[in-house]
Z-matrix of the N, CA and C atoms (Angstrom, degrees):
N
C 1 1.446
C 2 1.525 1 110.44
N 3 1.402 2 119.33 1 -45.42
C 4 1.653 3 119.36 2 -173.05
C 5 1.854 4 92.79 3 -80.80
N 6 1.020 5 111.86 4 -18.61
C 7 1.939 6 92.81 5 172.88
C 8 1.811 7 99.06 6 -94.26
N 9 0.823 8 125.61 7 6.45
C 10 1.376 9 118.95 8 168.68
C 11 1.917 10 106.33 9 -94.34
N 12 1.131 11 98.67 10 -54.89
C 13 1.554 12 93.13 11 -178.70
C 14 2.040 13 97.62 12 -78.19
N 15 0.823 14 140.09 13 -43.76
C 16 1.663 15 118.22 14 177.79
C 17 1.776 16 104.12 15 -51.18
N 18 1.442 17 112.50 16 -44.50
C 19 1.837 18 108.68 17 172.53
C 20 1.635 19 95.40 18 -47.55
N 21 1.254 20 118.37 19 -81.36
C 22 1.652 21 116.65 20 -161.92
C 23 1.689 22 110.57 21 -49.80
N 24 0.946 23 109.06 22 -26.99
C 25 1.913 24 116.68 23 178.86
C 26 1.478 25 108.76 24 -69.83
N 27 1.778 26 117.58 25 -43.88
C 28 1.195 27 106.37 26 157.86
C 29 1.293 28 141.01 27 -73.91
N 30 1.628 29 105.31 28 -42.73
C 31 1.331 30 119.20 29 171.46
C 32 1.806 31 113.13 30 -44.17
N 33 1.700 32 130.98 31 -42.24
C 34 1.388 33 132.77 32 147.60
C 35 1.150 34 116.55 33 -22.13
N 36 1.493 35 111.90 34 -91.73
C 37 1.670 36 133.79 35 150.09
C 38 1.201 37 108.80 36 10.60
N 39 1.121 38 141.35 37 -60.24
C 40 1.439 39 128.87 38 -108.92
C 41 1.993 40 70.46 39 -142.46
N 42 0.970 41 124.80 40 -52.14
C 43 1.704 42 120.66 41 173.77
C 44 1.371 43 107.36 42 -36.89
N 45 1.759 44 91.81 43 -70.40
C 46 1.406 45 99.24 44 -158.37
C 47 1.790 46 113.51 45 -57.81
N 48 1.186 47 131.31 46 -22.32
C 49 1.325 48 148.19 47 -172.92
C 50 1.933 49 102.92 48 -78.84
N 51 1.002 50 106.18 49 -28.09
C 52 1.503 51 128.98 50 -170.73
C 53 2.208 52 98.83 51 -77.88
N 54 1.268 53 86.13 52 -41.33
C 55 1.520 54 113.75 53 -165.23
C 56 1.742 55 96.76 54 -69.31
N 57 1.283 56 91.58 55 -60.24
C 58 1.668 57 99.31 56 -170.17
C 59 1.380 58 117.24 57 -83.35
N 60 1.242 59 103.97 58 13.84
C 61 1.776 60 113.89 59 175.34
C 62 1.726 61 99.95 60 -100.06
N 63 0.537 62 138.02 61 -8.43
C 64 1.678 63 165.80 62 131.32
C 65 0.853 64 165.94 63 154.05
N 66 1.657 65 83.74 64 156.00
C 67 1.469 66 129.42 65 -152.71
C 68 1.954 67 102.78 66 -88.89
N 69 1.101 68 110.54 67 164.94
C 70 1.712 69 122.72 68 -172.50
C 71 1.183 70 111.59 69 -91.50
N 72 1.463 71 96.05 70 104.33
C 73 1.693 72 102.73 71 -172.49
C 74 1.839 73 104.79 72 -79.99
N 75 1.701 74 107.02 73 86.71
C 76 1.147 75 103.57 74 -178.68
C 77 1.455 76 109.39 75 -103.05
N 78 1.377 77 122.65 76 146.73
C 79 1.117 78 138.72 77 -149.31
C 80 1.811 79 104.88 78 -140.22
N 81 1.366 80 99.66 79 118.33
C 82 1.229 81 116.02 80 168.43
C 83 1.608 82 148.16 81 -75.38
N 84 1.151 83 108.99 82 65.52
C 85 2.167 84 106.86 83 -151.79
C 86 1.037 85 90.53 84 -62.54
N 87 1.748 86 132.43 85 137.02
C 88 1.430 87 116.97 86 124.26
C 89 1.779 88 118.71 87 -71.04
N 90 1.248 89 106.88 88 157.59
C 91 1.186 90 122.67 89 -178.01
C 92 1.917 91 120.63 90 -93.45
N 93 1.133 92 130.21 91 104.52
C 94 1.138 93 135.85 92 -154.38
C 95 1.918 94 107.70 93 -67.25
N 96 1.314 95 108.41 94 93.07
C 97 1.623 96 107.90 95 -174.12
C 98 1.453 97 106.60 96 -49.42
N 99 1.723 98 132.84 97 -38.31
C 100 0.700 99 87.69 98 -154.83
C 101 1.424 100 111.02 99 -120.08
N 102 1.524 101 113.22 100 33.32
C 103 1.521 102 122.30 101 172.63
C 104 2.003 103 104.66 102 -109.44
N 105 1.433 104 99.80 103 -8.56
C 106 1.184 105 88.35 104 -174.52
C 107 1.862 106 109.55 105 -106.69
N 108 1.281 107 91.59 106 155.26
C 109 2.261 108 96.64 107 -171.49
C 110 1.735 109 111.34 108 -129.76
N 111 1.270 110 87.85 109 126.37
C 112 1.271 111 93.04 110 158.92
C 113 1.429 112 114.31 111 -121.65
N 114 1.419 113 99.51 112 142.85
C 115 1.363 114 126.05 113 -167.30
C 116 1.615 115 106.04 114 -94.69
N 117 0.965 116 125.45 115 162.94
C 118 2.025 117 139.00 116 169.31
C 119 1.425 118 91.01 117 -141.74
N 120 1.754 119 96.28 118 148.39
C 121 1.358 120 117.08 119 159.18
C 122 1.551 121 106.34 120 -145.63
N 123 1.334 122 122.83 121 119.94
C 124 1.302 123 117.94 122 174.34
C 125 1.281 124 116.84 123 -104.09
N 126 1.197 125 122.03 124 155.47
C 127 2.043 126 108.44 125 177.10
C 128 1.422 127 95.03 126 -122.14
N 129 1.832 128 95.26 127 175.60
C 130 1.625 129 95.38 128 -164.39
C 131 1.791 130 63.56 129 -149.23
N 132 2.047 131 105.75 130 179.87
C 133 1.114 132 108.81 131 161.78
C 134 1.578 133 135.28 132 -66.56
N 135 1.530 134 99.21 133 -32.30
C 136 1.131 135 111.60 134 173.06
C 137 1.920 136 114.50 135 -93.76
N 138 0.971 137 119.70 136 59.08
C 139 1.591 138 111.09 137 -168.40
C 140 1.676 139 108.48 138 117.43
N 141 1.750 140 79.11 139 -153.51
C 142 1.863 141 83.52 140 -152.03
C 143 1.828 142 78.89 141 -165.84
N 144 1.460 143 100.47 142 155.18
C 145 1.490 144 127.90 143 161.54
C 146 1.079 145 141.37 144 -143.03
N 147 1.369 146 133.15 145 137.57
C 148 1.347 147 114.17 146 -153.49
C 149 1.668 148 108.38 147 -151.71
N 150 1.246 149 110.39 148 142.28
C 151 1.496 150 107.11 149 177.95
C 152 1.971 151 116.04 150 -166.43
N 153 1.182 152 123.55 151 -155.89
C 154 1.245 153 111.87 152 -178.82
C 155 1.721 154 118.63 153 -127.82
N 156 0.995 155 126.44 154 140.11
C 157 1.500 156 133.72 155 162.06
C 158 1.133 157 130.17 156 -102.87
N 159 0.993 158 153.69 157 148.11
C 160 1.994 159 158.69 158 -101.70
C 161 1.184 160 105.72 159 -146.40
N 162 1.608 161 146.51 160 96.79
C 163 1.406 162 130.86 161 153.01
C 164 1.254 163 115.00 162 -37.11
N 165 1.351 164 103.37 163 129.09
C 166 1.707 165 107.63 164 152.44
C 167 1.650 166 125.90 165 -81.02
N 168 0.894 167 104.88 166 -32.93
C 169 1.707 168 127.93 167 166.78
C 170 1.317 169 125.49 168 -153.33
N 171 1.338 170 129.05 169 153.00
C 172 1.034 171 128.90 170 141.50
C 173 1.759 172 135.83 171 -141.06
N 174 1.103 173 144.46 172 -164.29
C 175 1.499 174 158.31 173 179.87
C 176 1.162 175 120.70 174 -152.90
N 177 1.347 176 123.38 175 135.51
C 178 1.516 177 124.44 176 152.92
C 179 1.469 178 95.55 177 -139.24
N 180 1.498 179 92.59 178 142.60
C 181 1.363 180 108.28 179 -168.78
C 182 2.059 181 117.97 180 -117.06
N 183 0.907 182 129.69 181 132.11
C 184 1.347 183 143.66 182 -163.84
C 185 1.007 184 124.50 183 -113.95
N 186 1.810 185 121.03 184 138.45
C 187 1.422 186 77.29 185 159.04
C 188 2.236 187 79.39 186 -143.91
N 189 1.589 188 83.63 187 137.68
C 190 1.566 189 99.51 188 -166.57
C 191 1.617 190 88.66 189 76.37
N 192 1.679 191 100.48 190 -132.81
C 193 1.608 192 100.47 191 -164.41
C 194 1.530 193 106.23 192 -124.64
N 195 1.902 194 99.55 193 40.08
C 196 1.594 195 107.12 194 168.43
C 197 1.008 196 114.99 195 -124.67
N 198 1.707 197 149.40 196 131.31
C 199 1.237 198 162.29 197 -135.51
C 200 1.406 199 102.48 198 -111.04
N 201 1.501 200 110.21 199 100.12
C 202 1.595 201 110.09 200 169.21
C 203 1.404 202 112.26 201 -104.93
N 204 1.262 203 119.18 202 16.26
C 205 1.728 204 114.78 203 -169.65
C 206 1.418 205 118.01 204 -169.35
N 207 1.372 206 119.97 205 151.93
C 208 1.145 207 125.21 206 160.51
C 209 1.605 208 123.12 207 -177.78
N 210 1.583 209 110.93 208 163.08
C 211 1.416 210 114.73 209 -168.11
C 212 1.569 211 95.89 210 -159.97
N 213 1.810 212 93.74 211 141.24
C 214 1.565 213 117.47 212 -168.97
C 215 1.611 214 107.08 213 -146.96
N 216 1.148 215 99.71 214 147.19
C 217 1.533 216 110.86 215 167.23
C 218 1.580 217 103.15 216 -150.10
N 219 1.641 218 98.89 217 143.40
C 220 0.925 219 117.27 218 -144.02
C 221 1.688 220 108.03 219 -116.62
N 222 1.593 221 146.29 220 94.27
C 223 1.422 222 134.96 221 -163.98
C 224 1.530 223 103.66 222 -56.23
N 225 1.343 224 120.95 223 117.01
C 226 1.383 225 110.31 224 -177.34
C 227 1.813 226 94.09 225 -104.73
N 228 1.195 227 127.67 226 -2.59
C 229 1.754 228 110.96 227 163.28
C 230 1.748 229 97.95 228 -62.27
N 231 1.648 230 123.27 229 -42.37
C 232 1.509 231 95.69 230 -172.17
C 233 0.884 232 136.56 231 -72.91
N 234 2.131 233 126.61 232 23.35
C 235 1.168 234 117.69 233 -166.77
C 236 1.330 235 114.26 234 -69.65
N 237 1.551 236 130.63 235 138.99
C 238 1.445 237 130.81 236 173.60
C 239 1.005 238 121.17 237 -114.40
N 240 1.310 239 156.03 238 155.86
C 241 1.574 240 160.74 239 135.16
C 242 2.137 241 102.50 240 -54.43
N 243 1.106 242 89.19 241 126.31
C 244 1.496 243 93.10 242 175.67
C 245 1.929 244 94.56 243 -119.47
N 246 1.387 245 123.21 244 6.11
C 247 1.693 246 103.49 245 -176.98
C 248 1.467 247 92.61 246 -151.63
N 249 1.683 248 107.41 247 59.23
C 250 1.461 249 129.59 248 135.99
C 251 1.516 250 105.68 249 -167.59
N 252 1.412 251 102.47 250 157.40
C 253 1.386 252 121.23 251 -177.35
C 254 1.261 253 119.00 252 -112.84
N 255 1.342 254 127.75 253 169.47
C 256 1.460 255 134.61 254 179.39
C 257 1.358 256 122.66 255 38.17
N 258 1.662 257 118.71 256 -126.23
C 259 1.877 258 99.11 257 -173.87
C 260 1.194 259 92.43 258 -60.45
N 261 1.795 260 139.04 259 -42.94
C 262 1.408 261 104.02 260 -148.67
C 263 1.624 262 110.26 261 -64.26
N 264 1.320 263 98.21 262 -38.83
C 265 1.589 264 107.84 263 -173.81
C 266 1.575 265 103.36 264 -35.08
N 267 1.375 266 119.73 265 -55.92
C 268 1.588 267 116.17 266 -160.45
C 269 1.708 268 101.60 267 -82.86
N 270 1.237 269 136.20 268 -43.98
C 271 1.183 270 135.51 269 164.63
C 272 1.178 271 115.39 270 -29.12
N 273 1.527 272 137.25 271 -60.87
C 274 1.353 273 146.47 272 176.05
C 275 1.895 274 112.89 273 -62.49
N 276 1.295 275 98.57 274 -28.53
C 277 1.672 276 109.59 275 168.28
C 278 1.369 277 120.17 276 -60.22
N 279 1.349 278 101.97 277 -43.27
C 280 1.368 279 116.26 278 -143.19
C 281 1.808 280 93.19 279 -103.48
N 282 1.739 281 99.54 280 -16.78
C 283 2.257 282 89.64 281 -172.12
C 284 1.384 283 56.44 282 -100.24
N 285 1.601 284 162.34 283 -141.68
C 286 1.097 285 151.26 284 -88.90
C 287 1.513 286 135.38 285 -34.81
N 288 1.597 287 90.68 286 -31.04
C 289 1.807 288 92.08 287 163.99
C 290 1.441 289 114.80 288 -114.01
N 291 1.311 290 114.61 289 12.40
C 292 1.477 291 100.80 290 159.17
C 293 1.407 292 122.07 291 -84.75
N 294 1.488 293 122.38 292 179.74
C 295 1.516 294 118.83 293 177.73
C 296 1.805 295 117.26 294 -38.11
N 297 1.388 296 106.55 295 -39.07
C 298 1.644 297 85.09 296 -163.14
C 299 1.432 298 108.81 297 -72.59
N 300 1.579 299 117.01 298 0.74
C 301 1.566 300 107.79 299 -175.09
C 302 1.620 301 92.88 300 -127.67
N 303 1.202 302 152.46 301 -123.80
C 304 1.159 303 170.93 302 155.23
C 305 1.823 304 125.85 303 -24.41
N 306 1.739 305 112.20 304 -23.99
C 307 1.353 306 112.45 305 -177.92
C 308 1.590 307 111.61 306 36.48
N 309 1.217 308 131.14 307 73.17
C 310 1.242 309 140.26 308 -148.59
C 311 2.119 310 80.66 309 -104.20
N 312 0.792 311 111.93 310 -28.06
C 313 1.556 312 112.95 311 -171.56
C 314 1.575 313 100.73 312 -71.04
N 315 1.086 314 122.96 313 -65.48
C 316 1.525 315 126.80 314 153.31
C 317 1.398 316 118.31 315 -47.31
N 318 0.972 317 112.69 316 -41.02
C 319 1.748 318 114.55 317 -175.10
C 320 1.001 319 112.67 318 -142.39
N 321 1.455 320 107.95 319 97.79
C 322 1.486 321 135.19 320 -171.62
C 323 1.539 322 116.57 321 -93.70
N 324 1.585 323 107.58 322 -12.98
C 325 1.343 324 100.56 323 165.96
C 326 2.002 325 102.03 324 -144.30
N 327 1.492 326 92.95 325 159.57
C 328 1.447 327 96.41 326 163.00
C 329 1.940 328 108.21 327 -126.87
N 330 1.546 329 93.13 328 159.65
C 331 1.601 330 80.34 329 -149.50
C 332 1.621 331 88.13 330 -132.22
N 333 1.562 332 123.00 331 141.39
C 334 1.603 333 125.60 332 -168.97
C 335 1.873 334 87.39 333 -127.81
N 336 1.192 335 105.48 334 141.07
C 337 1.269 336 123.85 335 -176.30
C 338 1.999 337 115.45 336 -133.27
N 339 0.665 338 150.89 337 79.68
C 340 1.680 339 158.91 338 -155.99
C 341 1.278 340 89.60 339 -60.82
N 342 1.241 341 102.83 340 123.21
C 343 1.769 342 115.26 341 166.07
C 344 1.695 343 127.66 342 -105.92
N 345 1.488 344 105.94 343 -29.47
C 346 1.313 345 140.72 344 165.55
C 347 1.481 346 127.43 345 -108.82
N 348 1.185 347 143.46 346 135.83
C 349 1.419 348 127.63 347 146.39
C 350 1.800 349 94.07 348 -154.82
N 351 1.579 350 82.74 349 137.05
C 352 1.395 351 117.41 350 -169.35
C 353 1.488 352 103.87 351 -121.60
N 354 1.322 353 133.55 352 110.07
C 355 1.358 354 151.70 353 -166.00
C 356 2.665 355 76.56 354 -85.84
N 357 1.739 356 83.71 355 132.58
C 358 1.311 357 102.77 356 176.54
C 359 1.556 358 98.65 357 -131.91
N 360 1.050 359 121.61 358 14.22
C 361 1.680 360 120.46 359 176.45
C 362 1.557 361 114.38 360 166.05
N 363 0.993 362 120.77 361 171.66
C 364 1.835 363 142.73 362 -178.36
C 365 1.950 364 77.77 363 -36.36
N 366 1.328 365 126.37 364 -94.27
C 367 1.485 366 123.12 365 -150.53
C 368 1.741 367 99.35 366 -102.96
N 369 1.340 368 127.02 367 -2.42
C 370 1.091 369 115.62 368 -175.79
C 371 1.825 370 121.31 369 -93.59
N 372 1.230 371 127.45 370 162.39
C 373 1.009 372 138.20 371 -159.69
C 374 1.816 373 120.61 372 -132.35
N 375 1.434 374 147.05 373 140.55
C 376 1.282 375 128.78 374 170.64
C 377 1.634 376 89.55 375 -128.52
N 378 1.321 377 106.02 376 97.53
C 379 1.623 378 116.36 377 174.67
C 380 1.471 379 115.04 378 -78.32
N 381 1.428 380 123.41 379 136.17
C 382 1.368 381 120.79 380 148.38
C 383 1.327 382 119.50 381 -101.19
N 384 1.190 383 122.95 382 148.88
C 385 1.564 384 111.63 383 172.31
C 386 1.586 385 106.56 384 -155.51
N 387 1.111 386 104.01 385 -178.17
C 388 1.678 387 120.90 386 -178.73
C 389 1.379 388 98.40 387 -110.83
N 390 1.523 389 112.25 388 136.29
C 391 1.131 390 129.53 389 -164.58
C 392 1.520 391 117.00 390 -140.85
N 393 1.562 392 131.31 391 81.30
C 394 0.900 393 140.26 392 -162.62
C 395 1.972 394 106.42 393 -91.54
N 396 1.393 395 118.36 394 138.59
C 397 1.276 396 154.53 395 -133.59
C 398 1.809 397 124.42 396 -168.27
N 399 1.302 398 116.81 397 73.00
C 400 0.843 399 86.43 398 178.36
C 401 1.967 400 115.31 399 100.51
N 402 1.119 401 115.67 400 7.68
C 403 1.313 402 118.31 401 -163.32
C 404 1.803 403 112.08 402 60.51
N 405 1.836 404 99.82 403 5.85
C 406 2.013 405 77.16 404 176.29
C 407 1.929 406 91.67 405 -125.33
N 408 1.450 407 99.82 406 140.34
C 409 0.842 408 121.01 407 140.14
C 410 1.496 409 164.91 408 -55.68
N 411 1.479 410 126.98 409 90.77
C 412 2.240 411 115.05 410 -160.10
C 413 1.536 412 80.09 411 -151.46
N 414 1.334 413 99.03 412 142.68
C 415 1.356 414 146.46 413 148.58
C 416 2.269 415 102.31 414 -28.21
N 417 1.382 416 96.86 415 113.67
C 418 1.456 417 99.02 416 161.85
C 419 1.370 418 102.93 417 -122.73
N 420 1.237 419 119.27 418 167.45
C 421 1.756 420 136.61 419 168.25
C 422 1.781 421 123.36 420 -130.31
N 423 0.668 422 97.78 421 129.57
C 424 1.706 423 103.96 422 178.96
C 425 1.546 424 116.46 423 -165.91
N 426 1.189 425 78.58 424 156.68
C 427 2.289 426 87.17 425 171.07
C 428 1.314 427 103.24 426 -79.45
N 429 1.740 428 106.96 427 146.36
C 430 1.553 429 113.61 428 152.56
C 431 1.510 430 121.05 429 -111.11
N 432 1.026 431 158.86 430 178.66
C 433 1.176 432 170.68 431 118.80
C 434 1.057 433 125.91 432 -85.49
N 435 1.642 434 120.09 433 102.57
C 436 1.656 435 111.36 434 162.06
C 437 1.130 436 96.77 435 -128.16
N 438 1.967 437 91.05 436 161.49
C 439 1.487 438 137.08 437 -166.05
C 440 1.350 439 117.14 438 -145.76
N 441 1.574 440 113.95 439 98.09
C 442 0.949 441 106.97 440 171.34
C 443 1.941 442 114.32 441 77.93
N 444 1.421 443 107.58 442 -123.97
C 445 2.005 444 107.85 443 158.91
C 446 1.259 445 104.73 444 -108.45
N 447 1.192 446 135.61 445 47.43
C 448 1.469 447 133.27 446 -176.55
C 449 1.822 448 93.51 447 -142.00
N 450 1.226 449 85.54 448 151.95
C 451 1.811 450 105.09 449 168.79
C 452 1.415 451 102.07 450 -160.44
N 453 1.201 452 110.08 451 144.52
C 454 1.468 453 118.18 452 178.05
C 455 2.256 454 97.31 453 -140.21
N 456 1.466 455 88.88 454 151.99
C 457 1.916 456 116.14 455 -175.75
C 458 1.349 457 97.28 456 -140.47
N 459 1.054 458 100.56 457 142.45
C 460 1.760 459 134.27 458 147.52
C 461 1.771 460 109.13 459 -107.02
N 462 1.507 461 113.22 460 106.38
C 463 1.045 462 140.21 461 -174.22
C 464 1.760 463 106.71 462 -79.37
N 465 1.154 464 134.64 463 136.51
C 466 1.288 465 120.92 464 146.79
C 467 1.266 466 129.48 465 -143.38
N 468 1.618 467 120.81 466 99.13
C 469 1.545 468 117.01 467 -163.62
C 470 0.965 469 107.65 468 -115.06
N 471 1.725 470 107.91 469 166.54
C 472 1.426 471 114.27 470 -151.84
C 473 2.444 472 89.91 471 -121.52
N 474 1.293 473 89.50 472 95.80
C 475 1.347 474 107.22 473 -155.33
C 476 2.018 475 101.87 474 -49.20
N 477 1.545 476 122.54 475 -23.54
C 478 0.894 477 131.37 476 170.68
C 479 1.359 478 136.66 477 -76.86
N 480 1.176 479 101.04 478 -1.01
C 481 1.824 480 117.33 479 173.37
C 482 1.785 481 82.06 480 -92.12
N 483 1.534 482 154.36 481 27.52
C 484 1.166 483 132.41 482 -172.00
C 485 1.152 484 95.68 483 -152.31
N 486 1.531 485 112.96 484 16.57
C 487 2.078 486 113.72 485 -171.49
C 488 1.350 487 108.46 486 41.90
N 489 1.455 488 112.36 487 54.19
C 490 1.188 489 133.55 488 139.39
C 491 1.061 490 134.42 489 -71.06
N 492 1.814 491 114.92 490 50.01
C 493 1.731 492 103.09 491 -161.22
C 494 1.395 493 134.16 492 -91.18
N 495 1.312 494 108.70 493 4.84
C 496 1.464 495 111.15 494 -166.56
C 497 2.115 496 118.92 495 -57.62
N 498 1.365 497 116.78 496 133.53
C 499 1.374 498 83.49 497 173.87
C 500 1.998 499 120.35 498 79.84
N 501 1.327 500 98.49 499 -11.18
C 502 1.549 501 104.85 500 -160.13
C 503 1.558 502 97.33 501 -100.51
N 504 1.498 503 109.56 502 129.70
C 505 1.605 504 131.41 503 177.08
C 506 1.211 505 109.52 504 -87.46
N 507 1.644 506 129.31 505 19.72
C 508 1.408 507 138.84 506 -179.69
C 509 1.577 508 97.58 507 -122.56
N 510 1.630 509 123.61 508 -10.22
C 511 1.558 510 124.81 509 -178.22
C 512 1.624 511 97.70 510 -127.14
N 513 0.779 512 112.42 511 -13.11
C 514 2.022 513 105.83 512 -172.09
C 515 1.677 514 111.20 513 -154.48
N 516 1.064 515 104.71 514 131.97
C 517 1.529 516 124.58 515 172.35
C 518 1.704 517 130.52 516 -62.45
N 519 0.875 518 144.12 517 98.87
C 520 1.221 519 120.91 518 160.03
C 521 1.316 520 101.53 519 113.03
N 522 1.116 521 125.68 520 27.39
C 523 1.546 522 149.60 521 137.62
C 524 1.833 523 117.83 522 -5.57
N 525 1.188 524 90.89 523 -60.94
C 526 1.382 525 122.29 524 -151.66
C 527 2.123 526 94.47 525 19.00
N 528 1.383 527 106.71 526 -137.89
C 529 1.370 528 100.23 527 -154.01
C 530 1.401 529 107.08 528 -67.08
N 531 1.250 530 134.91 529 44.01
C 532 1.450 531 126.70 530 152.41
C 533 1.764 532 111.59 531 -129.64
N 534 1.560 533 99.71 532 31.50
C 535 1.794 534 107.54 533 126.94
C 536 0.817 535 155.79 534 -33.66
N 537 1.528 536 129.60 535 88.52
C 538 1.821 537 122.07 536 -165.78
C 539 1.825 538 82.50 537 -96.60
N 540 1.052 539 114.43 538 136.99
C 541 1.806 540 127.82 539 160.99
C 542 1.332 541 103.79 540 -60.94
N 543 1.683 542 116.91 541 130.21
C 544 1.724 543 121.50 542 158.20
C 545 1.799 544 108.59 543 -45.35
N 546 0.932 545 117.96 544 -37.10
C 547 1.884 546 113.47 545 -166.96
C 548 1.268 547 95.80 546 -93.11
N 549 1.584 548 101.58 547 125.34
C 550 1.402 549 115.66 548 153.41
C 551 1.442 550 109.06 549 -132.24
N 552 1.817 551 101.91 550 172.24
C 553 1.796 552 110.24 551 -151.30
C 554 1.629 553 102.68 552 -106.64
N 555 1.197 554 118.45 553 138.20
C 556 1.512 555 97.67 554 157.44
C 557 1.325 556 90.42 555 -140.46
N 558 1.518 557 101.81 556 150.28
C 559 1.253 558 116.02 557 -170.68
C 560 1.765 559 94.46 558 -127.24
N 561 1.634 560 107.05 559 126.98
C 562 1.259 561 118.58 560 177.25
C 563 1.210 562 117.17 561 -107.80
N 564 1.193 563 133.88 562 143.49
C 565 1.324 564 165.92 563 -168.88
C 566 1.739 565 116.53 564 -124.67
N 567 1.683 566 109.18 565 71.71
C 568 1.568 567 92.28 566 -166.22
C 569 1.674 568 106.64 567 -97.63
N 570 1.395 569 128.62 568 165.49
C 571 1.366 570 137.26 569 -170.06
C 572 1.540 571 104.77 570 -151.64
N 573 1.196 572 102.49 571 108.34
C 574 1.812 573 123.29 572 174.70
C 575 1.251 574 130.10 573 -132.67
């Protein structure tokens, strides 16, 4: 019996020592708000608009020099129009964060959380994550790219899975050319 439990006392031993020889060198980036940009592009039938919104925070997480994680929130009061000026500029500001687009007063932030990441090459990435909008929560997918302290995404969400209805040919009929499209682009630019 005492050479059975000294076997199991070592056999432990000898794991756990095995275990802690290594361990997951996970690594925590913050994400630099204010060198890094994200871009929006929305389309309509007639055109398209486009401008930038402000991290409030972010993370990407590592471990060695492979990306298993990450988490962002996003200031949605700073959304801007960068391709109109004057009233139109603020008009398009101002219906974008009210209720029929974003309710930025109620929902002052939107928040991306990585649930998946699947390495597809040397620096590339096929992320899933949770992507909150609005108090609702769904699943997005996209590639990332990092280099070095840089990562860059091509975003593409489908703004009506988030009661995004304004303008939307997935909530109202008969649109014709004052169609805004459910998919819009954001293109990220991250710096860590």
């Amino acid at each position: 019996m005492k050479k059975n439990t000294l076997s199991l006392a070592l056999t432990v031993l000898f794991a756990t020592s095995a275990l802690a020889s290594n361990p997951i060198d996970k690594i925590k980036k913050s994400v630099s708000t204010e060198k890094s940009t994200v871009t929006w592009k929305g389309y309509k039938v007639t055109g398209s608009h486009y401008g930038t919104i402000d991290l409030k925070a972010g993370h990407l997480v590592f471990d060695g020099d492979q990306l298993i994680g990450g988490d962002f929130s996003v200031d949605m009061t700073t959304l801007v129009s960068h391709d109109l000026q004057g009233e139109d500029k603020g008009k398009l500001e101002g219906h974008l964060k009210s209720d029929d687009f974003f309710g930025t007063e109620t929902y002052p932030s939107a928040n991306l959380v990585f649930t998946n990441v699947e390495a597809t090459g040397k620096n590339s990435y096929k992320i899933t994550g949770d992507l909150t909008v609005k108090g609702k929560t769904h699943p997005v997918t996209f590639d990332l790219s990092v280099y070095g302290s840089k990562a860059t995404a091509n975003v593409k969400i489908d703004r009506s899975r988030y009661d995004v209805r304004y303008g939307s040919g997935s909530f109202f009929d008969d649109l014709g050319d004052k169609t805004i499209y459910d998919e819009f682009d954001l293109v990220v630019d991250l710096v860590f």
